[in-house]
C-alpha positions, 0 to 999 in steps of 0.5 A: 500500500501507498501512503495517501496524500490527505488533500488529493482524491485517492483515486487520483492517487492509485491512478497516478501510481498506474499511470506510472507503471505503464510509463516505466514498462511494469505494464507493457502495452496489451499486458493485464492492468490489475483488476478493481478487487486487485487494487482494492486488495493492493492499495486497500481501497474501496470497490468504487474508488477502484472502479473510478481509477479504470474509468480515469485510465480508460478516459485518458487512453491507456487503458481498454477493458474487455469484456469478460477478459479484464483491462489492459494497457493501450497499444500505444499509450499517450505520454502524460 
């Protein structure tokens, strides 16, 4: 888990924290972003907090969902 800054929403927080590994290849393009239960285990946070941190990455373009299969990286993910 990460510490949370208390001023700044925590979603904004674990997606900046995603963001960042997409940036330095944790999550190469294709490859498997962790799940809303995963990041709710992972950063302790709650369902619907996780579920604002996909939609945010998805907004942004580095992230798709498939149906049924899980979220993933962008093939080409934009710099931010």
């Amino acid at each position: 888990m990460i510490e949370f800054a208390p001023d700044i929403p925590r979603w904004r927080q674990v997606a900046e924290v995603i963001r960042q590994r997409i940036k330095d290849g944790t999550y190469v393009p294709r490859s498997r972003v962790p799940s809303v239960v995963q990041l709710t285990e992972e950063f302790g946070i709650a369902s619907v907090t996780a579920q604002k941190v996909h939609r945010a990455l998805r907004a942004e373009g580095l992230i798709y969902t498939e149906p049924g299969m899980g979220s993933f990286v962008s093939q080409q993910p934009q710099d931010h």
